[in-house]
N, C-alpha and C positions, 0 to 999 in steps of 0.2 A: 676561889671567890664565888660567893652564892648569886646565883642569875638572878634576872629581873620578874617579876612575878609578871610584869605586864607583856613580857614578850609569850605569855601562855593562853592561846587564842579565846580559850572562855572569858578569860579575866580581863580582855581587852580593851573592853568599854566600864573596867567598874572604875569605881572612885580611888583617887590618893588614898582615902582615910582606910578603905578596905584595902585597897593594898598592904600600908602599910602594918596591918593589923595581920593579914596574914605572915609576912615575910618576918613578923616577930614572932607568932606561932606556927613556925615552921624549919623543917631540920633538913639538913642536906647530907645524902647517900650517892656512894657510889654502888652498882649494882654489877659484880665479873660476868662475865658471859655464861652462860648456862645456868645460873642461880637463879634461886624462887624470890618474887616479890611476896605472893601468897598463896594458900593452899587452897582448893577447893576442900568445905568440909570446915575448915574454921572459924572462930568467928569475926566480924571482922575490928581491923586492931587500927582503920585510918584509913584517909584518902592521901595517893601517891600523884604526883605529877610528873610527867615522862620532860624532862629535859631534854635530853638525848641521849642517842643509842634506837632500841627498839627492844620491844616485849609482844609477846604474844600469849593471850588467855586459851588454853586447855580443856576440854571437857575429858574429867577422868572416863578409862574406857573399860576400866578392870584389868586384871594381872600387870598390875604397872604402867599399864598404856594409855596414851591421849588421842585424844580426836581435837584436832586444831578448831579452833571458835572464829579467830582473828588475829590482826595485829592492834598493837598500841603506838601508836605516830607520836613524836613530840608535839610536846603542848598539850597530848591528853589525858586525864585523870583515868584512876584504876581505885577499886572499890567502894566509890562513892555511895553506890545504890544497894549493896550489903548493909552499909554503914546508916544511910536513912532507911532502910526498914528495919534495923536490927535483926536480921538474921544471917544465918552464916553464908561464906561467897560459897558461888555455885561453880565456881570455875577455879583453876589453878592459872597464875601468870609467870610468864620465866623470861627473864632476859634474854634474845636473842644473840647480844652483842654485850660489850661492855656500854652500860646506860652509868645513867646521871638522875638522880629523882629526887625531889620536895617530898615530906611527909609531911601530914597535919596529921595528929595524933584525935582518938574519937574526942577525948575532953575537952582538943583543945579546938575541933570543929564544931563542938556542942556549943562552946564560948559566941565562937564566934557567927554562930546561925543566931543565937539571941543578942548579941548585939549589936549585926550588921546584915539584917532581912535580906539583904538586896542580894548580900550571897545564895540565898535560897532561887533566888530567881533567875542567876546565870548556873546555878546546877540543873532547874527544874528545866532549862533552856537547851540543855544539854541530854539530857534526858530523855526529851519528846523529839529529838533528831533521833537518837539512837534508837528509839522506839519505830518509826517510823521508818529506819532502816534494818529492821529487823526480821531474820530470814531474808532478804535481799543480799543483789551484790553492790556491799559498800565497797569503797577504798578501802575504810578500816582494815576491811577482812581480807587482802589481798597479797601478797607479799611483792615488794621493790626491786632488793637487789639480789639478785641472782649468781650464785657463781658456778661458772660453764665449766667442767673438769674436763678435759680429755685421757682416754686409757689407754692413748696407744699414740707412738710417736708420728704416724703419718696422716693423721687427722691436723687437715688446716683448720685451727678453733679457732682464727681470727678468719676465714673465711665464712666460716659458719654463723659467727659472733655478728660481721658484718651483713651477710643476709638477712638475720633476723633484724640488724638493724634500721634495712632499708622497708622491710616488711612491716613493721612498725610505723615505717613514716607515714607509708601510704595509708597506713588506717589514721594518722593522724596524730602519732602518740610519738614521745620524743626517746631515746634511748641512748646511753653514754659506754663506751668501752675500756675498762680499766684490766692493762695488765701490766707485768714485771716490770715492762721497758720502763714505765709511769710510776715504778717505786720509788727511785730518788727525786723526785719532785714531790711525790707525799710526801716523805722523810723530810723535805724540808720547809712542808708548810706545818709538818706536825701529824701523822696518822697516827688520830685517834678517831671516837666514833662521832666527835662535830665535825669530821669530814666528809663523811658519810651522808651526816645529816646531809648539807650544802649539797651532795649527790642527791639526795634526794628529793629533795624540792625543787631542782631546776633539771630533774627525770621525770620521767614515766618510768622507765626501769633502769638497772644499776647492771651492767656485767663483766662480773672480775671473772679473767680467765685464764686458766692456767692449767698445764701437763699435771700428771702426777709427780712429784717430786718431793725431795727432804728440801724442802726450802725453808722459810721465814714468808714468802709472798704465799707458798701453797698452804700454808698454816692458818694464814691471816683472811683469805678467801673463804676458806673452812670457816673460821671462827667470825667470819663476818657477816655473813650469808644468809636471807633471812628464806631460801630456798635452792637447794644442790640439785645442777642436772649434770649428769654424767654421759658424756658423749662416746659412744660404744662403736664398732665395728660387726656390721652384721657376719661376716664372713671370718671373725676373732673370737676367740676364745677369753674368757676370764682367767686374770690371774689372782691365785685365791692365797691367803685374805686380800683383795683389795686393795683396803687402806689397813693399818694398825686400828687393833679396835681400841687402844687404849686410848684415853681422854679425848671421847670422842665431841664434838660440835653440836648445839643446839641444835643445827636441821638434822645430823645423822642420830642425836639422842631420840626425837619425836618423828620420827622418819618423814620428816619432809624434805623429800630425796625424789627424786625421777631421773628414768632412763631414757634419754633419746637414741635410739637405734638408727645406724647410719648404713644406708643400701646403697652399694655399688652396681646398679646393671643386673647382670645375671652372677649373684652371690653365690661363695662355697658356702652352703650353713655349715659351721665350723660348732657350736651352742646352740644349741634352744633358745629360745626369747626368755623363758623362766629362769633359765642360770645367770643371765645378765641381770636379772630381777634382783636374785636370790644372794647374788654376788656384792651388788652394791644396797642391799637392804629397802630396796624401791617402794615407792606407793603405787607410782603410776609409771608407763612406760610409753613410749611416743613412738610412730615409727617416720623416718624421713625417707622418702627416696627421691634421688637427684640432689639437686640445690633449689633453684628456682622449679617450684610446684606445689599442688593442692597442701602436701601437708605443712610445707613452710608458713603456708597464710596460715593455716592453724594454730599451729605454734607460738605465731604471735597475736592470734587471736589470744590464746593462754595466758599468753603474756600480757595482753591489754588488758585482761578481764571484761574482753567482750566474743570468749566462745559461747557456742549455744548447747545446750543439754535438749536432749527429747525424748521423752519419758512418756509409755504406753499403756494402758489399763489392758489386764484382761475384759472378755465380756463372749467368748465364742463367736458365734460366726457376726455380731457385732461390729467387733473388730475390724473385719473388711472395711470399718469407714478411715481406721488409720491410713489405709494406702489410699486415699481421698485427697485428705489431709497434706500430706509427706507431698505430694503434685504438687497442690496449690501453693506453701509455703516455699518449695525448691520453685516452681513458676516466680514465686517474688523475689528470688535471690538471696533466702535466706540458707547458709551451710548447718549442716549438724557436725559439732565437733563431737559430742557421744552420744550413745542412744543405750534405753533400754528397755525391759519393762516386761511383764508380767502375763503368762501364758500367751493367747493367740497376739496379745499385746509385743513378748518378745519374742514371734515369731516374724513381723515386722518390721521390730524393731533390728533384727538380724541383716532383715534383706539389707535395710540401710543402712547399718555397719557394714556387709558387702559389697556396696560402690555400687549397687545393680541400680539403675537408672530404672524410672518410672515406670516404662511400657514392661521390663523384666520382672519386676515386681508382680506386676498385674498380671502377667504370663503366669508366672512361677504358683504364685496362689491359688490363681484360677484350676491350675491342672493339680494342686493338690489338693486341694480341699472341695472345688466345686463340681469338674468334669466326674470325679467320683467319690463317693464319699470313703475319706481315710479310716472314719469310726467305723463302718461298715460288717466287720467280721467277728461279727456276734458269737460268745461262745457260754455254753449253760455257766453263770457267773460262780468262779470260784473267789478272785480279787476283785475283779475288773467285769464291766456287760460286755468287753470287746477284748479279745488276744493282744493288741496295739502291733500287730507286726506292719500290717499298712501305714500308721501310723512312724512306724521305724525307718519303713522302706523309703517314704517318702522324705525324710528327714533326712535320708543320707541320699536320697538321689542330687537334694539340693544343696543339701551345706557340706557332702563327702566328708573329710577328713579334716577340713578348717577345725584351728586353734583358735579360741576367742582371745589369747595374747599374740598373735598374729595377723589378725584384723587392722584393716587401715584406720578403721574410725574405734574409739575406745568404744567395748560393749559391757554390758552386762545384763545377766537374766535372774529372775528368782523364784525361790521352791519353797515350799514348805518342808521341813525335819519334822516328822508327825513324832518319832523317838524324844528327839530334844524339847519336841514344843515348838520350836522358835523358825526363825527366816534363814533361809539360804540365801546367798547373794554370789553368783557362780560367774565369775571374772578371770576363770584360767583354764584350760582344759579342750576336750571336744565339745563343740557347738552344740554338735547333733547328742548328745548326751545334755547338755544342760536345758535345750529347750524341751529334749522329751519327759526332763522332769519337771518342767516350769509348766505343762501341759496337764498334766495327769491328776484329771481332777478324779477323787474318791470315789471309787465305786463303776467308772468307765472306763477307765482307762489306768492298767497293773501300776501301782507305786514302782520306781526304781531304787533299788536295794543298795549303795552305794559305800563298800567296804562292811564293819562289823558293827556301826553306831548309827546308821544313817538309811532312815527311809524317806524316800523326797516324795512328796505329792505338789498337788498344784501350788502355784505362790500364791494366788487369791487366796487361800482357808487362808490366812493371814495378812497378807499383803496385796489387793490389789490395785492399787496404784502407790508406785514404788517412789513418788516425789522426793520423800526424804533418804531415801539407798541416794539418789541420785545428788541428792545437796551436798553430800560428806564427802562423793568424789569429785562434784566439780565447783568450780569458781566460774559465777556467769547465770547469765537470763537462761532460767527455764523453760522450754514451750510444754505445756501437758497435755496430753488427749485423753480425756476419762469417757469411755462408754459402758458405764457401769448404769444400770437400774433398779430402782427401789421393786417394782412390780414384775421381777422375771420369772414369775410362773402366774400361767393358766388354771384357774380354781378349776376350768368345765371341763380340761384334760380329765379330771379325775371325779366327776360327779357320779357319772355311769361308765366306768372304763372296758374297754372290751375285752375279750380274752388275747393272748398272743397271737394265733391264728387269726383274727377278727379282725386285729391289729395289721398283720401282716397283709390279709386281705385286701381292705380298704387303701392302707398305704406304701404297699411293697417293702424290698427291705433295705432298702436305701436310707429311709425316714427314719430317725431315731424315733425311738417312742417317747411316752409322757415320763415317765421313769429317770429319761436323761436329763430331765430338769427338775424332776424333784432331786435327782440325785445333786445337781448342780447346785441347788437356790440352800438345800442343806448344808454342803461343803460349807458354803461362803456365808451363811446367815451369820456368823458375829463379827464379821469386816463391813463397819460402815462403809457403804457405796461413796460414802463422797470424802471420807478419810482422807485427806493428804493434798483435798485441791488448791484450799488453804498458801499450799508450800511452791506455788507454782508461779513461775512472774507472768506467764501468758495460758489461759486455761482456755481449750477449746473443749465443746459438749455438743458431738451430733445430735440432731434429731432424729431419734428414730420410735417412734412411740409404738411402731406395729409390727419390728423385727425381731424376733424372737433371737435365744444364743444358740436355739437351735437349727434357727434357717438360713443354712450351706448353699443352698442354689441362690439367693437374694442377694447376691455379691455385685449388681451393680447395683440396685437399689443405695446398699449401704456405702461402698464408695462414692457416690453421688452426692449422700448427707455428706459425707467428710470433707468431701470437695465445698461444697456450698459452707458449709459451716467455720471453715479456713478463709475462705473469701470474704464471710459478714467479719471475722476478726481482722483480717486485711485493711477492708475499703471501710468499713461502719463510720459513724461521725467519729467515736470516743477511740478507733481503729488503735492498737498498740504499736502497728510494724509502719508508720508514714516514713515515709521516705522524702528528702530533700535535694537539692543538687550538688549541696556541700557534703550528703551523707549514707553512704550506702546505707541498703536494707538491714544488712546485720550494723552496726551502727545503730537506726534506729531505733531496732528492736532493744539492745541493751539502753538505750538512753530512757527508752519507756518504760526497761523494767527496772531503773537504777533510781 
């Protein structure tokens, strides 16, 4: 039986006559679970209405692969805006689940835009939502139902299931728990995917959860899912394959898949954190320890799509105003669920993937970078003006041995591949290795050589502020700190410059010379400074007009801008983070960037 046109929310207010004029040019599809509605790259061939089920648009990402855009919710159209500009979609859509969809074919949309205008005005209506949701965290782009795997028989997942459910409440958001026991009751109202639907609309989130198993319920989880977490034992091993890789699931096809890692106490590490990765084909991995604690509220921050990302610019000794910043924001009870960011930026942004509270922070910096200077061991330059061994030593006095997939707070850092051209984006591995490459700007400090294809330099020659690294891994209000400046060099450094000696003279040899910022302003001259702010839901920009990226000792000066400059975004009239009594700080911060 072909649905009703008017239970399709654009079409909600239009007329009988439009109605009925579309549901005469229009055809009914069923769409299986993992099939394409359309390709990106084509041209386009109609506008589709999502009855039910669910879809999600694709951005191709080369060698076969996708980077998730969104979801598609019933009641809303897919290729409309190919189709009124005439050109080809930019995106690929695939069925999540088994859907339901309306076609109107282009001629026969063409028809009916010339003989019923008003249609153009709930498209164009629709339009300027999406427009205006765009780069943001919509709903659209978020995924519902969830199915919780367990790999090992002595994980309680309905204990776990139910944590997250009461974690959920307190932020305010509603969550439903569907497993096996609950299958002869679907079976009798009919499971298929308008069941689902009704899961959805009277959820926040969906979670079917089930053991590994040859079932009909572990299949239908799988195959319903519009995102798989897999609940691991830290102190377990993977058993490999997994799962059968044959006819695998729309989340396992586009790997919208995650690991949550489950900590008992004092664990046997039995695995690495990357075999559990590598095992279930992950994107992202979580870690939980206990039950009730920090990272559970996380988790369901993830799950509300109200976690926070914080995303750091390089700029040298600038940077000291992030640890400003990171004060005043944690003073107002704002969490970061991930951090990252680029040179002294993700050096920062480390400590705060570290859990190191404020004052450690400020310790830890101060004794590496300020009490003496790391650049310091000037050598007659063969790569590099400095050996970096200070540079090294300090690196591993503080981060040691730390794995950045072993970190409580997701991290990541980024480098430059001066061989490939392009961005590193270093998310697995030693710490203290990826920040030394995230560091290493041209000409001061030695590129790190890294296997037989791979020289890393600073992430700024390309990237420095990583907004967009940071959009593709998380879902949720961005905060950004750009200290990046258009003017970062000194013309009268170099008017009458002195000889080395002169140099040494005057400034001893603690001082970098003028040299390190030409060397610097060179690296970075074809990365607009303001590249990516654009992409940020909450943008902070200290002031520091008269801090050079070379001034190491000026480290409360710059933490002081970060501080102040965190508080006018705070307290200001137009403020983003107001807080209510109904609504924590994180709460408001995502309702202001939503």
């Amino acid at each position: 039986m072909k649905p009703s046109l008017a239970d399709i929310p654009i079409l909600s207010t239009a007329s009988g006559e439009l109605l009925a004029a579309l549901d005469a040019e229009s055809a009914w599809f069923s769409v299986p679970s993992g099939w394409p509605v359309l390709h990106a790259g084509e041209p386009p061939d109609g506008v589709w209405f999502l009855i039910s089920g669910s879809l999600a648009a694709f951005r191709p990402a080369g060698a076969g692969k996708h980077n998730l855009l969104g979801y598609i919710r019933t009641g809303e159209p897919v290729g409309e805006m190919a189709l009124i500009a005439r050109e080809p979609h930019t995106a690929s859509v695939f069925a999540m689940r088994d859907s339901e969809v309306l076609k109107i074919s282009p001629q026969a949309f063409e028809r009916l835009m010339r003989a019923h205008p008003e249609l153009m005005e709930h498209v164009a209506r629709l339009m300027l939502t999406r427009a205006k949701a765009n780069g943001r965290s919509s709903p659209r782009a978020d995924p519902k139902v969830f199915a919780l795997i367990s790999t090992s028989p002595t994980i309680d997942l309905k204990l776990r299931a139910r944590a997250l459910q009461d974690a959920l409440k307190r932020l305010g958001a509603r969550a439903v728990i569907v497993s096996e026991d609950d299958e002869r009751e679907m079976i009798s109202e009919g499971l298929n995917s308008a069941w689902f639907d009704s899961l959805e609309r009277s959820n926040d989130a969906v979670f079917l959860i089930t053991p590994i198993a040859d079932t009909s319920w572990f299949r239908t989880c799988l195959r319903q899912a519009d995102r798989i977490w897999f609940f691991a034992r830290a102190d377990a091993r993977p058993s490999l394959p997994l799962l059968p890789p044959e006819d695998p699931s729309p989340a396992r096809q586009f790997r919208l898949v995650d690991v949550v890692l489950l900590h008992h106490g004092m664990d046997r590490k039995a695995a690495t954190t990357n075999e559990w990765t590598a095992a279930c084909d992950a994107s992202r991995l979580f870690h939980w320890r206990g039950v009730e604690s920090e990272d559970l509220a996380r988790l369901a921050r993830v799950i509300a799509r109200r976690s926070i990302g914080l995303v750091l610019s390089g700029g040298g000794a600038r940077a000291y105003a992030h640890i400003g910043v990171v004060r005043a924001l944690r003073e107002a009870g704002l969490p970061f669920d991930v951090s990252g960011g680029t040179s002294m930026g993700a050096i920062i942004a480390a400590c705060v993937a570290m859990g190191w509270d404020d004052d450690e922070i400020e310790l830890r910096i101060r004794k590496a970078f300020v009490e003496s200077n790391p650049l310091g061991d000037y050598v007659l330059p063969v790569v590099g003006l400095v050996r970096g061994r200070r540079v090294e030593d300090r690196l591993h006095e503080h981060f040691g041995e730390t794995l950045i997939e072993d970190m409580g707070v997701p991290f990541f850092a980024v480098s430059t591949n001066l061989v490939a051209g392009r961005v590193r984006v270093h998310r697995g591995g030693l710490l203290r290795h990826a920040l030394r490459a995230s560091i290493s700007l041209p000409g001061i400090l030695p590129p790190v050589v890294d296997g037989d294809d791979a020289l890393l330099v600073d992430g700024a020659v390309l990237k420095n502020f990583p907004v967009d690294v940071l959009r593709d891994l998380h879902r949720g209000p961005i905060i950004g700190v750009d200290v990046a400046r258009r003017d970062g060099i000194d013309i009268e450094d170099f008017r009458h410059p002195p000889g080395f000696f002169g140099w040494i003279g005057a400034h001893g040899l603690q001082a970098a010379p003028p040299i390190a910022s030409l060397l610097m302003r060179a690296a970075t001259l074809a990365v607009d400074p303001w590249e990516g702010r654009s992409g940020a839901d909450v943008l902070i920009t200290p002031d520091m007009p008269d801090i050079d990226m070379r001034d190491w000792k000026r480290f409360d000066e710059a933490v002081a801008s970060g501080y102040e400059a965190a508080v006018a975004a705070l307290q200001g009239p137009h403020g983003l983070f107001h807080a209510t009594a109904a609504t924590s700080r994180a709460d408001a911060a995502f309702e202001a960037a939503d």
